[in-house]
DOVEX-194600 format. One line per field, with one value per residue: x, y, z of N, C-alpha, C, O in turn; residue number from 1; residue in one letter. Coordinates in nm, 2 decimals, padded with zeros to 4 digits. Layout:
BEGIN
neast	c(X_...) .
nnorth	c(Y_...) .
nup	c(Z_...) .
caeast	c(X_...) .
canorth	c(Y_...) .
caup	c(Z_...) .
ceast	c(X_...) .
cnorth	c(Y_...) .
cup	c(Z_...) .
oeast	c(X_...) .
onorth	c(Y_...) .
oup	c(Z_...) .
drenro	c(NUM_...) .
nuke	c(A_...) .
// end
This chain:
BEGIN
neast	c(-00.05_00.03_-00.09_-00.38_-00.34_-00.29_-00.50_-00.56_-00.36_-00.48_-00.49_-00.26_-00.06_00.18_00.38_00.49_00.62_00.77_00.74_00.58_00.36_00.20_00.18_-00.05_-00.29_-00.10_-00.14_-00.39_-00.52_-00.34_-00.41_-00.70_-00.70_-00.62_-00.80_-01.03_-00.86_-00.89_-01.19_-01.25_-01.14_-00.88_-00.65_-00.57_-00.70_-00.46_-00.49_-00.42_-00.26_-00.25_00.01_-00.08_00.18_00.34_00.54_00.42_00.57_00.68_00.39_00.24_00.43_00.37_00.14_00.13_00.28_00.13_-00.10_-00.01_00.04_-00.17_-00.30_-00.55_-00.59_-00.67_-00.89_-00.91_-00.74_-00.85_-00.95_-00.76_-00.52_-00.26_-00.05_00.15_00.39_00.55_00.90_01.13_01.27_01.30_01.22_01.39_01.68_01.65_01.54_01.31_01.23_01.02_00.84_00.71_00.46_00.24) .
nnorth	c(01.28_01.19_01.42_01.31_01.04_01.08_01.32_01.50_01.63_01.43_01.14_01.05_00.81_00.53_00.39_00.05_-00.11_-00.29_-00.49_-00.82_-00.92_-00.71_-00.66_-00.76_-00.56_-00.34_-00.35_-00.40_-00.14_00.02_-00.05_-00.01_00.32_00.30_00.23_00.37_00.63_00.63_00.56_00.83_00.93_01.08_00.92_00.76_00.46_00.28_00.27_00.04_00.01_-00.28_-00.24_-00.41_-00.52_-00.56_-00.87_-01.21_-01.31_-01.11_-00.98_-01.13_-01.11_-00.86_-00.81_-00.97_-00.79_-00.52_-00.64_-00.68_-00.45_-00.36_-00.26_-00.23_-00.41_-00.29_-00.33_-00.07_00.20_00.38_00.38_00.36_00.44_00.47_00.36_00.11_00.06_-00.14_-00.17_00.05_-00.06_-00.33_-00.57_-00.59_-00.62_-00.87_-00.84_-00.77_-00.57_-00.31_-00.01_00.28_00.49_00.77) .
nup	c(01.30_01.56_01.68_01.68_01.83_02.02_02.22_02.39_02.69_02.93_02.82_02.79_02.69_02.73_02.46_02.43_02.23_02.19_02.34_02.34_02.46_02.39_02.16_01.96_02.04_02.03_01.72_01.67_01.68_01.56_01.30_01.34_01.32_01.05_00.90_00.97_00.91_00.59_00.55_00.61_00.40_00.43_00.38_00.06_-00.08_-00.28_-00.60_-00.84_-01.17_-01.42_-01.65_-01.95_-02.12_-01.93_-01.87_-01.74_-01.53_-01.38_-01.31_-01.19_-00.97_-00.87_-00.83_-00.58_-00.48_-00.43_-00.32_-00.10_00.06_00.09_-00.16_-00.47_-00.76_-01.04_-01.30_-01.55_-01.70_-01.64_-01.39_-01.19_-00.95_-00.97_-01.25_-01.39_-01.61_-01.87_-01.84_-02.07_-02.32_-02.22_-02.33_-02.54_-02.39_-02.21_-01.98_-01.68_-01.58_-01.43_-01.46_-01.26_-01.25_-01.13) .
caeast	c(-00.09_00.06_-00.24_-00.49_-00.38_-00.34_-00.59_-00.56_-00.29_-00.48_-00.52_-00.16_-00.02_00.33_00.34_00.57_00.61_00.90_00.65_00.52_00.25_00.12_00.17_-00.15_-00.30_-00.07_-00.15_-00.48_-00.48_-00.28_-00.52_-00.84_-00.67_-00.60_-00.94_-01.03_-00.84_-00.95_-01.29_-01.25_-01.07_-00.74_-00.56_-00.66_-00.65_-00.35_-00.55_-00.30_-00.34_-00.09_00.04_-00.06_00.26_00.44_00.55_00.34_00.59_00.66_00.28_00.21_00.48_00.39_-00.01_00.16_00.35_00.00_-00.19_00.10_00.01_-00.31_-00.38_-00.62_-00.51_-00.77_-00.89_-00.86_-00.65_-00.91_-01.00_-00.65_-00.42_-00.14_00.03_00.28_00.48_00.69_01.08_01.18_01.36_01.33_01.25_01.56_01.77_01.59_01.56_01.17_01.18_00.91_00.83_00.59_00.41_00.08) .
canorth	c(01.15_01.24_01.47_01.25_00.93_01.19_01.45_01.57_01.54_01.30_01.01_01.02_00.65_00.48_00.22_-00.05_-00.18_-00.42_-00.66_-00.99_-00.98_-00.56_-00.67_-00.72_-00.45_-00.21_-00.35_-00.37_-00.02_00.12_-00.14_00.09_00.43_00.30_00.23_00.52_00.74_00.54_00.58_00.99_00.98_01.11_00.86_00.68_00.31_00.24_00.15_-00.02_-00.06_-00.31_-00.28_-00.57_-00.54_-00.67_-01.01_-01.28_-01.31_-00.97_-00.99_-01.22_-01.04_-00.69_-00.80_-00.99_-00.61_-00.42_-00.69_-00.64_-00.30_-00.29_-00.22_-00.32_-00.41_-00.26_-00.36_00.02_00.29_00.54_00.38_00.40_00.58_00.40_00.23_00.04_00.03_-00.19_-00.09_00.05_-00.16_-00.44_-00.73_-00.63_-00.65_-00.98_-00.78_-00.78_-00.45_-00.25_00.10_00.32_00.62_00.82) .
caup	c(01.34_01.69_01.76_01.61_01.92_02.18_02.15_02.55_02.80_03.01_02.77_02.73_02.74_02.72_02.37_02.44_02.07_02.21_02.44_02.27_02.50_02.40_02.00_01.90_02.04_01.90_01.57_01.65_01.74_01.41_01.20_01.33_01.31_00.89_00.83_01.02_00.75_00.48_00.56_00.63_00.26_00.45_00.30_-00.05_-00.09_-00.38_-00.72_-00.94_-01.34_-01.49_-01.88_-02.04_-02.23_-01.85_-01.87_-01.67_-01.43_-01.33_-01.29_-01.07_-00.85_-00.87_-00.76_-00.46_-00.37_-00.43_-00.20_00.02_00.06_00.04_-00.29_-00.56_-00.92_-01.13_-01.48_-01.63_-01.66_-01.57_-01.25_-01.12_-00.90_-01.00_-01.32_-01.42_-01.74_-01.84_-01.84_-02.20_-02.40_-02.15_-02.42_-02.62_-02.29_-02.15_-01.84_-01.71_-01.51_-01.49_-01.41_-01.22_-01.29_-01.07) .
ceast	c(-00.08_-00.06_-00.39_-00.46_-00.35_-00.34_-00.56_-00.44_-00.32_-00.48_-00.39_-00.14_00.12_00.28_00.47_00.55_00.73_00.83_00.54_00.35_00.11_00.11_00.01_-00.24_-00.23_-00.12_-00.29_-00.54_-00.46_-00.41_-00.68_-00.83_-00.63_-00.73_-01.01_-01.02_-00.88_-01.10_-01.34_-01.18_-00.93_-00.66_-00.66_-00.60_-00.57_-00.47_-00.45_-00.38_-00.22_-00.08_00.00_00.05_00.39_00.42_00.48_00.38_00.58_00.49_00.26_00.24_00.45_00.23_00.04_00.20_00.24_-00.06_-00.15_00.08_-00.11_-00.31_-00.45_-00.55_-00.68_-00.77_-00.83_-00.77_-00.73_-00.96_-00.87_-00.59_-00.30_-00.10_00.14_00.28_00.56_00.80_01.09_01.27_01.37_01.33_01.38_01.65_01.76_01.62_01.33_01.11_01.05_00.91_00.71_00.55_00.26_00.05) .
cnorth	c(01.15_01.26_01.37_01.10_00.99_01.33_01.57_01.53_01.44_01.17_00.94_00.86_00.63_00.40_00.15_-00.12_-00.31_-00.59_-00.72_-00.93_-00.83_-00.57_-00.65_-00.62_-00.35_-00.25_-00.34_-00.20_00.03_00.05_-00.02_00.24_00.42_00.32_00.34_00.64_00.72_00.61_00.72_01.02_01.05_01.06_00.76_00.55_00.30_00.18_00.16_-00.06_-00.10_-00.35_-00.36_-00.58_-00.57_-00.79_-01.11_-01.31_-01.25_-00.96_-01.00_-01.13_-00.90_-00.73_-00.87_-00.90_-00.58_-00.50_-00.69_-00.53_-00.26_-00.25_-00.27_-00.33_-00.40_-00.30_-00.24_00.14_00.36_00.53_00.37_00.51_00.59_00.35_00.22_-00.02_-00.07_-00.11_-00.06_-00.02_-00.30_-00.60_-00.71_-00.71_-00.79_-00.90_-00.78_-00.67_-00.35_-00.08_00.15_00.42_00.68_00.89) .
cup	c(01.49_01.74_01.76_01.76_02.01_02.17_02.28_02.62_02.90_02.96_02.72_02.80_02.68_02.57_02.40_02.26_02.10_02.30_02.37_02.30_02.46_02.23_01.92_01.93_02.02_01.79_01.55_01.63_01.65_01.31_01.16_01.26_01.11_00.87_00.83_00.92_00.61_00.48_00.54_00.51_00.32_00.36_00.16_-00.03_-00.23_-00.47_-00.83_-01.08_-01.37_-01.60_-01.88_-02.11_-02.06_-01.85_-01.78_-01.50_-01.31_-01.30_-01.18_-00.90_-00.79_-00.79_-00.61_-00.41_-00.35_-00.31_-00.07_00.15_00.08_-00.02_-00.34_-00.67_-00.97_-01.24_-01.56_-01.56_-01.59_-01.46_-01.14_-01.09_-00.99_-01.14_-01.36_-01.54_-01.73_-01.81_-01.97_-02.19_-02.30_-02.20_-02.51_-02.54_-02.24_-02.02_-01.84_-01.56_-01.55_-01.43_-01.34_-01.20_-01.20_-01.18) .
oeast	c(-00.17_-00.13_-00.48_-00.56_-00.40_-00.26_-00.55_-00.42_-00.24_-00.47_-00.39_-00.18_00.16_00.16_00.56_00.45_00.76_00.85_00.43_00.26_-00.01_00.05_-00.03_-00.29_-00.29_-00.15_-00.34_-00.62_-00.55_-00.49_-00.74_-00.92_-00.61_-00.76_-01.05_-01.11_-00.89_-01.13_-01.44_-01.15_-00.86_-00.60_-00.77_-00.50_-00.64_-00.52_-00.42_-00.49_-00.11_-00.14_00.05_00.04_00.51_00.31_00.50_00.31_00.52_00.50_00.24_00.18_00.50_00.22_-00.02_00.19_00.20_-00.08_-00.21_00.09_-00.15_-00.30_-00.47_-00.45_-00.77_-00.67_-00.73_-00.75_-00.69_-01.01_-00.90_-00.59_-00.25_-00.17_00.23_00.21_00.63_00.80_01.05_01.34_01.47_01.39_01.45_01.70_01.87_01.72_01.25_01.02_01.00_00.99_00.61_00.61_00.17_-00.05) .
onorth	c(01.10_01.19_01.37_01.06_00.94_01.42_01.69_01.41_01.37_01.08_00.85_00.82_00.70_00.36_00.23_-00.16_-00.40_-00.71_-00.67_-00.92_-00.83_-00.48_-00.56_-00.58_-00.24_-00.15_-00.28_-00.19_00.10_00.12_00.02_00.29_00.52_00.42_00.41_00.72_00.82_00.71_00.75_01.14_01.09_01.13_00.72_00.52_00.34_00.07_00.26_-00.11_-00.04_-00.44_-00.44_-00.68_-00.60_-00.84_-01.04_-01.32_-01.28_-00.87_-00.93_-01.10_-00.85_-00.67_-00.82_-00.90_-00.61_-00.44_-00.69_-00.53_-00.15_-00.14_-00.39_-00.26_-00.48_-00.32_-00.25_00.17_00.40_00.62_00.36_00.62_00.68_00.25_00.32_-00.11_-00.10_00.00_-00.16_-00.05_-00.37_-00.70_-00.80_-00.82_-00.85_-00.92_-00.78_-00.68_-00.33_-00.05_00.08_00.48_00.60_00.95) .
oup	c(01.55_01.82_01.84_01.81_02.11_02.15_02.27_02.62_02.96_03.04_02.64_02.91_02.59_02.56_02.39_02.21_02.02_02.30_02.33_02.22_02.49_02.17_01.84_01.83_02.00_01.73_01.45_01.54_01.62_01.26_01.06_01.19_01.05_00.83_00.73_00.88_00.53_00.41_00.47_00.50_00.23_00.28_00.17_00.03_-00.32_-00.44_-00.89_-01.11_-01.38_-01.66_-01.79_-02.18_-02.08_-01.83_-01.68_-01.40_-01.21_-01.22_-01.09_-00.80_-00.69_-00.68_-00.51_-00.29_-00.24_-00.20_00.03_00.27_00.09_00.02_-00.30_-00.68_-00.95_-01.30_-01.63_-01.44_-01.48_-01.40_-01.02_-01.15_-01.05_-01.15_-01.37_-01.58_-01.64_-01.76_-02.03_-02.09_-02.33_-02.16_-02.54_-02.57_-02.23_-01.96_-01.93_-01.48_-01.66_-01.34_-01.35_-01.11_-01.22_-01.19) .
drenro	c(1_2_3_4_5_6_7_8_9_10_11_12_13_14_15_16_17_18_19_20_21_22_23_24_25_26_27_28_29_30_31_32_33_34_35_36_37_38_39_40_41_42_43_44_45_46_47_48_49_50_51_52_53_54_55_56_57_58_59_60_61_62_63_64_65_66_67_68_69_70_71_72_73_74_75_76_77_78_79_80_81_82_83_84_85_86_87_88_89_90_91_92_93_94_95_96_97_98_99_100_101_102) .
nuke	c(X_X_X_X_X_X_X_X_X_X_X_X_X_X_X_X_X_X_X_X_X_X_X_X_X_X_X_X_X_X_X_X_X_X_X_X_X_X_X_X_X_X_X_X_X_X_X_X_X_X_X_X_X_X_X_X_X_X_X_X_X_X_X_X_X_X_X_X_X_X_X_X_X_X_X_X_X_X_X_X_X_X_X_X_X_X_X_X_X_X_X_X_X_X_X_X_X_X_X_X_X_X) .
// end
């Protein structure tokens, strides 16, 4: 990633990530260099498939992580990277953990 924002010694530059006023251009800056890889398939975008047999809550919350993240929550398995199991035995326990498997 290094080589990839300084390709040559002249274009070398300082980042200040501590100054208010240089914020959004770093993030703008990291923002482009995501899409960037995204785009060039370097990196994949997170596609999420979640059990139906997780509880509603756990739901809710796990699509707020993925969106977090940039992910999608997919309808099927087969179009995911990602899914998520419940927890075994989690309705015996009343526990509403879940697990996660690629």
């Amino acid at each position: 990633m290094f080589e990839m924002l300084l390709p040559n010694a002249a274009c070398r530059r300082r980042f200040d990530f501590q100054s208010p006023s240089r914020m959004d251009r770093n993030v703008e800056m990291f923002m482009q260099i995501q899409r960037s890889l995204l785009q060039n398939r370097v990196i994949v975008q997170p596609a999420i498939y979640l059990r139906p047999e997780i509880d509603k809550i756990s739901t809710v919350k796990l699509k707020d992580i993925v969106k977090r993240h940039l992910g999608i929550v997919v309808e099927k398995p087969s179009e995911s990277t990602h899914v998520v199991y419940p927890q075994p035995n989690a309705r015996e326990e009343g526990s509403s953990g879940v697990i996660l498997f690629s």
